[in-house]
LODO-262708 format. One record per residue (C-alpha): residue in three letters; x, y, z. Coordinates in steps of 0.2 Angstrom, whole numbers, padded with zeros to 4 digits, always signed. Each point is the difference from the previous one (the first is absolute). Layout:
N
ALAXYZ...
% end
This chain:
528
UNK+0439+0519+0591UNK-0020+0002-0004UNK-0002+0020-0008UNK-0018+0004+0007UNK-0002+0017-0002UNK-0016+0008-0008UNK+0008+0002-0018UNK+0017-0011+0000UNK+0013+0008-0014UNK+0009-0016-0004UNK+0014-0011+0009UNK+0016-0007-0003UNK+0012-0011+0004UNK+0020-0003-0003UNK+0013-0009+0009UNK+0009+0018+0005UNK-0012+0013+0010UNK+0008+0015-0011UNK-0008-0007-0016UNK-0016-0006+0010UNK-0001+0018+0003UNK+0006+0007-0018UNK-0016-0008-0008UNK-0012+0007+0015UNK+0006+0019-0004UNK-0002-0003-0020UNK-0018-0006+0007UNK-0003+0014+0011UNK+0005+0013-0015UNK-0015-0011-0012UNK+0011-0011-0008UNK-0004-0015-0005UNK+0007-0018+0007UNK+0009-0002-0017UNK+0009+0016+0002UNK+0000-0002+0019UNK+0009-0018-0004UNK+0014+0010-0011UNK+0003+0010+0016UNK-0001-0015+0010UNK+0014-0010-0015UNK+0011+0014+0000UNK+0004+0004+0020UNK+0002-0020+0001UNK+0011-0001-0013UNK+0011+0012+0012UNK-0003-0007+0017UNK+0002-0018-0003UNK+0014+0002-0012UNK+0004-0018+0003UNK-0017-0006-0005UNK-0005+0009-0018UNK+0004+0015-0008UNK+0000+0009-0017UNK+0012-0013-0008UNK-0013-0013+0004UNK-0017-0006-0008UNK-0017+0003+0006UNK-0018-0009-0003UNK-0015+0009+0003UNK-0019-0006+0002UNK-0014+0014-0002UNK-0017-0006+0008UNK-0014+0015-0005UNK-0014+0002+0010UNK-0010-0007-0015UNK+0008-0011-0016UNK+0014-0010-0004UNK+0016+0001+0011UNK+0013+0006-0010UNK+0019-0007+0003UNK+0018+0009-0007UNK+0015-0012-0003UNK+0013+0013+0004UNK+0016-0014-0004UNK+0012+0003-0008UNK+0006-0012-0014UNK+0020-0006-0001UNK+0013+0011-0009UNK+0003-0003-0019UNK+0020-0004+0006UNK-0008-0014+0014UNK+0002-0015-0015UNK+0007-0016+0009UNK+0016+0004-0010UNK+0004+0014+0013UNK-0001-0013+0013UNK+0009-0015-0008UNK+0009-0011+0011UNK-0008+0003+0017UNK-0016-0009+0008UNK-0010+0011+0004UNK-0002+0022-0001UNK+0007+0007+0014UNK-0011+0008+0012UNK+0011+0016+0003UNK+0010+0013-0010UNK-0003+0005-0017UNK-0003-0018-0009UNK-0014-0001+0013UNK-0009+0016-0005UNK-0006-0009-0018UNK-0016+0009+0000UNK-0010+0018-0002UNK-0008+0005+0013UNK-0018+0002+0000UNK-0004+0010+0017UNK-0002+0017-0008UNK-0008-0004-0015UNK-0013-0008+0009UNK-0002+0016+0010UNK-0004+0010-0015UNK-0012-0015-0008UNK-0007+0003+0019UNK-0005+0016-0002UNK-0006-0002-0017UNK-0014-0010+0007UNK-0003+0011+0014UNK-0002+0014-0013UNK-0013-0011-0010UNK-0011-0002+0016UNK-0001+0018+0002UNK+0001+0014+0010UNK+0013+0014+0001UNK+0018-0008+0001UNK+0012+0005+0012UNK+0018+0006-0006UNK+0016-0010+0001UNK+0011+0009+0010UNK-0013+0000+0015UNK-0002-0018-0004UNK+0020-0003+0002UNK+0002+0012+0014UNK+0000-0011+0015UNK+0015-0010-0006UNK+0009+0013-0010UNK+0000+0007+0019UNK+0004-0018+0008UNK+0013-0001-0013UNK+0010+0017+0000UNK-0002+0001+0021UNK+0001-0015+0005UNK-0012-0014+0011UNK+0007-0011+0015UNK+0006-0018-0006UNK-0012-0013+0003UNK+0005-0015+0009UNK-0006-0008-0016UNK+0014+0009-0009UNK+0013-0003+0014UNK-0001-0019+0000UNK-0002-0003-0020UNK+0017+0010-0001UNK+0007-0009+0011UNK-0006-0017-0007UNK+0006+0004-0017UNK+0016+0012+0004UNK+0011-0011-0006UNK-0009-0004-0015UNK+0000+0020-0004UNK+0014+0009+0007UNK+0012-0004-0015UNK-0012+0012-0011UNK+0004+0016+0002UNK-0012+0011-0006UNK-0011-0012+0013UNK+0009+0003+0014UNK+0004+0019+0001UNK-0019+0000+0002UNK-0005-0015+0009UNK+0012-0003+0009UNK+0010+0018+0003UNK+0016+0000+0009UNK+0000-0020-0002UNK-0009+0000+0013UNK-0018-0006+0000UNK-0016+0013+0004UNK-0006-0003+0019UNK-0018-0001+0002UNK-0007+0019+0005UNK+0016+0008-0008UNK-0004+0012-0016UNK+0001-0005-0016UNK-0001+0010-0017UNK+0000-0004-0017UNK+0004+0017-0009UNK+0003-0005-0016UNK-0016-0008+0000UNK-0008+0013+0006UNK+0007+0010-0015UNK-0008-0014-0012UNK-0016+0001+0009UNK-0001+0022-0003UNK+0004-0004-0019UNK-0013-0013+0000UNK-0012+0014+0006UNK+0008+0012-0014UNK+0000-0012-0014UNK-0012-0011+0002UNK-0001-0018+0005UNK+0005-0004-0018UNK+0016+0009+0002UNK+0005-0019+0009UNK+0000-0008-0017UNK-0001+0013-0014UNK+0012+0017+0002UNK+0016+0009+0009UNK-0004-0011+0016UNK-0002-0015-0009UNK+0016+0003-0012UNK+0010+0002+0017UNK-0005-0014+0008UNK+0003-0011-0018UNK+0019+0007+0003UNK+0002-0005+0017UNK-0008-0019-0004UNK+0013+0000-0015UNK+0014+0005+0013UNK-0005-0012+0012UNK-0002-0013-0013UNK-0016-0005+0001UNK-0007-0008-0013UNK-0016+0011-0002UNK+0002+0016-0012UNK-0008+0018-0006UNK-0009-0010-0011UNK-0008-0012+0012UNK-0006+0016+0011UNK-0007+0008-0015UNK-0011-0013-0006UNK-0006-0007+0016UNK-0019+0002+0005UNK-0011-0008+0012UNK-0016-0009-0005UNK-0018+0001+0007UNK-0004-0018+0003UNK-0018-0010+0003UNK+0003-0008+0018UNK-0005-0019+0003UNK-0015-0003+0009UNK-0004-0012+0014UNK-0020-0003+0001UNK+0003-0004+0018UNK-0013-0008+0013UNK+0000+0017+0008UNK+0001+0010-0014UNK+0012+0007-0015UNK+0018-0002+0002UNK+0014+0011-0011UNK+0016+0000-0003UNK+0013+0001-0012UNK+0005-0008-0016UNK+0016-0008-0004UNK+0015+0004+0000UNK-0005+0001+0015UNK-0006-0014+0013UNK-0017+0007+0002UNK-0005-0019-0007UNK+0006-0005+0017UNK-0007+0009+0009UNK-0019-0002-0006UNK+0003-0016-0002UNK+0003-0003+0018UNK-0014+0007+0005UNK-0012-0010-0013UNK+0007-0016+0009UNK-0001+0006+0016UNK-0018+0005-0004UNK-0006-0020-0003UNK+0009-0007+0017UNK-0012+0008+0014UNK+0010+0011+0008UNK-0009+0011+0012UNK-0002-0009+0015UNK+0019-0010-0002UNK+0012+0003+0014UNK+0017+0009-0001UNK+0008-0020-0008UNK-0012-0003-0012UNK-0002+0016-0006UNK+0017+0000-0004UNK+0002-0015-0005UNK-0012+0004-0013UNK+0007+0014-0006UNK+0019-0007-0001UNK-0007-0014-0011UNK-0009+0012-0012UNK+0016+0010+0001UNK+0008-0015-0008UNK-0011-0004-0012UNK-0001+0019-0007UNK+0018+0001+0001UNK+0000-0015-0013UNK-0010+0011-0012UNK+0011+0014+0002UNK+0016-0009-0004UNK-0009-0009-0015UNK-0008+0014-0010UNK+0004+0017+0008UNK+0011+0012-0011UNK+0002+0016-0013UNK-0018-0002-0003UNK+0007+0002-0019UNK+0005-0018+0002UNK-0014-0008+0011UNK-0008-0017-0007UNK-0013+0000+0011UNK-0013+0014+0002UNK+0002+0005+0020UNK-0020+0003+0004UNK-0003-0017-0009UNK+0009-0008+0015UNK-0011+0008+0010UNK-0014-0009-0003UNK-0012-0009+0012UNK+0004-0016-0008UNK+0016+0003+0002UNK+0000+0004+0016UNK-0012-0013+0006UNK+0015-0012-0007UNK+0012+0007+0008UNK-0007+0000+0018UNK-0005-0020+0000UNK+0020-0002-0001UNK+0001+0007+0017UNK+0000-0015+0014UNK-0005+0010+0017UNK+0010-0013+0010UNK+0017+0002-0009UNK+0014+0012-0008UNK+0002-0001-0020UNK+0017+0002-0005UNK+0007+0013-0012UNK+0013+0007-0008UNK+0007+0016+0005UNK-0006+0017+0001UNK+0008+0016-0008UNK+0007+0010+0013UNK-0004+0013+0011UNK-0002+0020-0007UNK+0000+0016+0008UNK-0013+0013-0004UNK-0013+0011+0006UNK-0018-0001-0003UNK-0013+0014+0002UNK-0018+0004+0001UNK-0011+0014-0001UNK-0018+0006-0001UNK-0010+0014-0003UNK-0020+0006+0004UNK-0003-0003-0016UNK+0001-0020+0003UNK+0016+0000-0012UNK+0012-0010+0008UNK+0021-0006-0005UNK+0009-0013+0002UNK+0019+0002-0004UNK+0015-0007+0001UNK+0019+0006-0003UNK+0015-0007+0001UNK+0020-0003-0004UNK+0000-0019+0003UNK+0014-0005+0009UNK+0004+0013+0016UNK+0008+0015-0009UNK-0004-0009-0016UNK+0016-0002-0010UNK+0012+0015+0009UNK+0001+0008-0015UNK-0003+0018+0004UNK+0000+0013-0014UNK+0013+0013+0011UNK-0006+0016-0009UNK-0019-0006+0001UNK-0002-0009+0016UNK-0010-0015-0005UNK+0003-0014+0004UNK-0004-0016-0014UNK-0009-0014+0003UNK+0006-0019-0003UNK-0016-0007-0005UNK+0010-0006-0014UNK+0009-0013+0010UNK-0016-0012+0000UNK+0004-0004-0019UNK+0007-0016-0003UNK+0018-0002-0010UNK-0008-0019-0005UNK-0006+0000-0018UNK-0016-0006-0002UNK-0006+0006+0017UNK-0016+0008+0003UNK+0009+0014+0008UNK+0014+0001-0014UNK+0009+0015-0002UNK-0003+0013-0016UNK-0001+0017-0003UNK-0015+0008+0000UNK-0008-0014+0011UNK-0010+0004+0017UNK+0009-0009+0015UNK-0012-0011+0011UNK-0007+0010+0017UNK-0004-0004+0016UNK-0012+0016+0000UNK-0018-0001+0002UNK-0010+0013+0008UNK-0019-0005+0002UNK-0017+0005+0004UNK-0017-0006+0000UNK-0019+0005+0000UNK-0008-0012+0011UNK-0016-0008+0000UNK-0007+0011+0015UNK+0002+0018-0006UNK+0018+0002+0007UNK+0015+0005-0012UNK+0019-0006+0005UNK+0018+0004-0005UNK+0014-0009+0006UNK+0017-0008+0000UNK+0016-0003+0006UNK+0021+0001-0003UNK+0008-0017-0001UNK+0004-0008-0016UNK-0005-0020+0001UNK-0012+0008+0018UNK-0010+0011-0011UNK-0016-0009-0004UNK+0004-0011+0018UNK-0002+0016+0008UNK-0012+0004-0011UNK-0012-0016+0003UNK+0002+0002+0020UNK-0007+0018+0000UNK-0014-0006-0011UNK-0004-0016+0008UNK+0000+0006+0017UNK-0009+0017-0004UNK-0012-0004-0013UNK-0001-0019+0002UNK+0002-0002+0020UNK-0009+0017+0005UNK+0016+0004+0011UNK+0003+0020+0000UNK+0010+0010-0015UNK+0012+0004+0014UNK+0003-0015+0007UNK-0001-0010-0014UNK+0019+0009-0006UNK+0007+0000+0019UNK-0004-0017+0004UNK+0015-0015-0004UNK+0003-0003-0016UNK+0013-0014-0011UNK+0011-0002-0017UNK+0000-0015-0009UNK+0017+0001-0010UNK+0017+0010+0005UNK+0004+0015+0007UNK+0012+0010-0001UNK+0019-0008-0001UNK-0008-0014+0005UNK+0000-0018-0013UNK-0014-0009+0010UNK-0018+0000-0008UNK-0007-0005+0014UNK-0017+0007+0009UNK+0006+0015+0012UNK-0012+0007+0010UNK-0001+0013+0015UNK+0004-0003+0020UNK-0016+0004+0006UNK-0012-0015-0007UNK-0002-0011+0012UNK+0010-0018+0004UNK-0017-0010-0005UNK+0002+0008-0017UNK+0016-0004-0004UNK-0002-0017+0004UNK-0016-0004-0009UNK+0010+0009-0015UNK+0017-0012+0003UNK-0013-0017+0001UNK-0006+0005-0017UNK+0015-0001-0008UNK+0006+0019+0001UNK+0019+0003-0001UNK-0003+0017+0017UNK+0013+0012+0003UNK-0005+0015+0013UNK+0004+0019-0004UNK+0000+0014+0014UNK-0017+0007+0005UNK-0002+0012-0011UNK+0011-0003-0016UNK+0003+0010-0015UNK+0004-0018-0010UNK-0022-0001+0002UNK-0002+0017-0010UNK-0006+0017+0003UNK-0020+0000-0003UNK-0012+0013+0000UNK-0017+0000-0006UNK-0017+0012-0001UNK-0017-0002+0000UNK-0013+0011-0004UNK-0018-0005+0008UNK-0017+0004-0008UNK-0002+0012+0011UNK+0013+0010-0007UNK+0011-0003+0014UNK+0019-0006-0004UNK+0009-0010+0010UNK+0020-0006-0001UNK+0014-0009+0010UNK+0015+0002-0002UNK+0017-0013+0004UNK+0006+0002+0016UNK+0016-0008-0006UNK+0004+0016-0012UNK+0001+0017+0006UNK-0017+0005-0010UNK-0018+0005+0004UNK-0020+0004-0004UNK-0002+0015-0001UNK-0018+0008-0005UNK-0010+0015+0005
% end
C-alpha cells in the first residue's frame, strides 16, 4: 500500500487490522508514532491473545528523523526464586504452568519508557486512557476469534486445558473459541482502565502490582512483589550494520539482533541481486548457519557476554565469515532454537519518526498462567534457560533469558528509511534477510517481496526435524537445485504461518510512506 496523498499523516502496520487501525486514529488525533505504537501494543495484546500480551516482553527501536536511533530492552529478568535449586532433578524448565512463568514481564514498562521518549522529542502528549481505549473496548466487548486464535488452541489444548484459570478464558465451556465467534477478556479489560487510572507504573509498583504479586504467590510462580517493584527497562544503543545499501539497526543482546545484522553483512559480500530464487536462498540458509554459530556461542544476559556484540560485526569479520560459504554445496550445522510466537509492529509518522516493535509471550499462550483476577496472561520466556551448569544460558535469578526478538530498521543509502520485521523464533532474521534481500537488494516491490514464498531452516512447531522447510508455491527447478546441493527440503502449504508473519514500511524521500503487510496474518497497512 503506497500513501500518495498531498500531506501523508503516517502509516502503520500490524498483523491484526484492529490494531493497524488503533495507531492510524492516535495519528489522526496528532499523536505521535511512539504513542500511536502504544495504541497499536495494547489492541494487539487483546486480539491476538495467543501471540503476546501484557505478561510478555517487548523491544522497541526509535529511528528520529534526525540522530541516533534509540532502542528499549523491555525484558524482564528471571525471578529471585528461579535458582536451579527450584528445578532440581528435571532436565529442562518446563514450558507451561507456573515453573514456566520464571520471569518479569517487560511489555508495559517498555510502554512507559516509550513514551518517555516520545515526550522528549516534543510536542503536546496525548493522554493514556485515549491511548488504551481501543483495547480496553476490544477487551470488555469482545472481538471475533481469529482463525489464528482457533488453530493455536486447538494445537496446544491439551497442553493447556488442565489449568484452570487458562481455560475458563481460553477455552470457555471446554470447548474451544470458533473463528468469528466473540470473545472477551473482562478482567483484562479491568487491568487496562486501572492502567489508565494509575499509571503504567501501577504494573510494577502499587495496589495493581501488590495484586498481581498475590496471585503469582498463589499460583506458585517463582516471581514475587519484589521482582515487580524493581524491575525497569533499559534504553539501549542498537548495533549497526554499515551495509552496501546503507545503515542497518537492530537490537542488542539478549536479544538475536546479532543475527540478524549479521546475516545481512554476509549476504552483502555474495552478489545477490541478479541471483535466482535457488541461489538466493541458498545464500541466505548458509549465512543463516553461520550467524546462528555466533548466536549459540557468545549471545546471552549481556551482563555476562565475553565478547562485545558490534565487534562481531566488523567487515573483517564478516569478510571471514562469507569465504566459508561454498555456492555449490550445504554446510552442516547443529540445530536451531525453536520456533516462537509473536507480533511485530511498525509505524510511522509526518515527521519521518518511524518504530519498529516487537511483543510477545513466547510460546503460544506463553506459560497458561493466567492471573484470574487480573487477566494477564505470563509469558514463558524463561523456559530458554538451560538447567546445565556451566551453560551459556544457565539459569539464575536476576539473569535476562536469551530472545529470539529483534525488530529492525534501516536508513538506506538512497534517502529512503525502513522498519521491519517478523513473528517466528529461529524464522525471525530468515524472514527478515528475505524482505531485505528481495526489496532493497533485488529491487522486487515492498508488497511483493513479504507475499512471495518464503522457507525455515530449523523446526517448527512440534516438529524434531531441523531440516530446510520451505513454502508450496516455489517452483520444482528450485527445489531441486536446493536438494543437489546438499539441502535436507521439506515443503509447507502455500501460505504457512511456520514462515512468520512480516510487515514492513518505507518512507520515500518524497515524504511518501509505503508498507506491506503478511498475507498469512490477519493484519494490514494502513495510512492516510
Amino acid at each position: 500500500m503506497i500513501n500518495s496523498n498531498c500531506a501523508p499523516l503516517g502509516m502503520a502496520v500490524t498483523p491484526h487490522h484492529l490494531a493497524s487501525q488503533s495507531a492510524l486514529a492516535v495519528l489522526h488525533e496528532g499523536g505521535t508514532a511512539i504513542e500511536a505504537m502504544v495504541a497499536a501494543a495494547a489492541t494487539i495484546a487483546v486480539v491476538y491473545p495467543h501471540m503476546n500480551g501484557l505478561g510478555g516482553d517487548g523491544f522497541w527501536l526509535i529511528v528520529p528523523p534526525q540522530g541516533d536511533p534509540v532502542a528499549i530492552d523491555a525484558s524482564g529478568a528471571a525471578g529471585s526464586l528461579a535458582t536451579p535449586a527450584r528445578y532440581a532433578g528435571a532436565a529442562q524448565i518446563p514450558h507451561r504452568g507456573p515453573q514456566a512463568a520464571l520471569t518479569v514481564a517487560g511489555t508495559v514498562g517498555g510502554w512507559q519508557e516509550a513514551l518517555a521518549v516520545s515526550a522528549e522529542l516534543g510536542g503536546e502528549p496525548l493522554p493514556l486512557d485515549r491511548l488504551l481505549r481501543d483495547a480496553i473496548r476490544y477487551a470488555a466487548d469482545g472481538i471475533p476469534v481469529t482463525a489464528s486464535q482457533e488453530a493455536a488452541t486447538r494445537s496446544k489444548a491439551h497442553e493447556l486445558a488442565h489449568l484452570p484459570e487458562f481455560a475458563s478464558v481460553f477455552l470457555p465451556g471446554g470447548a474451544i473459541p470458533t473463528g468469528g465467534s466473540r470473545f472477551t477478556q473482562p478482567a483484562l479489560a479491568r487491568t487496562l482502565a486501572t492502567l489508565c487510572d494509575e499509571g503504567l507504573e501501577s504494573f510494577y509498583r502499587g495496589a495493581l502490582a501488590d495484586r498481581m504479586a498475590d496471585e503469582m504467590a498463589s499460583a506458585g510462580m517463582p516471581v514475587t512483589r519484589a521482582d515487580l517493584a524493581a524491575y525497569r527497562p533499559q534504553r539501549r544503543t542498537p548495533l549497526r550494520l554499515l551495509h552496501s545499501k546503507g545503515e542497518v539497526f537492530n537490537l542488542t543482546p539478549p536479544t538475536q539482533g546479532l543475527v540478524s545484522l549479521a546475516m545481512l553483512g554476509i549476504t552483502d559480500r555474495l552478489d545477490l541481486a541478479e541471483s535466482d530464487d535457488a541461489d538466493t536462498l541458498h545464500g541466505i540458509v548458509e549465512a543463516t548457519k553461520l550467524a546462528f554459530g555466533l548466536r549459540d556461542r557468545f549471545i546471552t544476559d549481556p551482563r555476562h557476554m565475553t565478547q562485545d556484540a558490534q565487534a562481531l560485526l566488523d567487515p573483517a569479520h564478516l569478510d571471514a565469515l562469507a569465504a566459508r560459504i561454498d555456492p555449490a554445496q550445504a554446510a552442516d550445522w547443529g540445530k536451531g532454537k525453536g520456533p516462537g510466537d509473536t507480533v511485530w509492529l511498525g509505524v510511522m509518522d509526518s515527521s519521518g519518526l518511524a518504530v519498529s516493535f516487537i511483543q510477545s509471550l513466547y510460546h503460544e499462550f506463553g506459560s497458561g498462567v493466567l492471573l484470574p483476577g487480573c487477566g494477564v496472561l505470563w509469558q514463558n520466556r524463561g523456559a530458554s534457560f538451560s538447567l546445565e551448569p556451566g551453560h551459556l544460558l544457565e539459569l539464575a535469578p536476576g539473569k535476562q533469558p536469551f530472545h529470539t526478538l529483534n525488530p529492525a530498521a534501516a536508513r538506506l543509502a538512497d534517502g529512503r528509511t525502513l522498519v521491519y520485521g517478523s513473528m517466528g523464533g529461529d524464522g525471525q532474521p530468515q524472514t527478515q534477510a528475505a524482505l531485505f534481500v528481495r526489496h532493497v537488494v533485488q529491487g522486487m516491490p515492498l508488497q511483493q517481496a513479504i507475499s512471495a514464498p518464503r522457507w525455515l531452516l530449523g523446526r517448527t512447531w512440534g516438529d524434531s526435524s531441523d531440516s530446510l522447510k520451505l513454502e508450496g508455491r516455489f517452483s520444482a527447478a528450485t527445489l531441486e537445485s536446493l536438494r543437489q546441493r546438499g539441502h535436507e527440503v521439506e515443503s509447507l502449504p502455500d501460505f504457512s504461518e511456520a514462515v512468520g508473519h512480516a510487515g514492513a514500511i518505507v518512507r520515500h524521500t518524497n515524504g511518501m510512506f509505503e508498507g506491506a503487510f503478511d498475507p498469512r496474518s490477519n493484519g494490514s497497512a494502513a495510512g492516510f
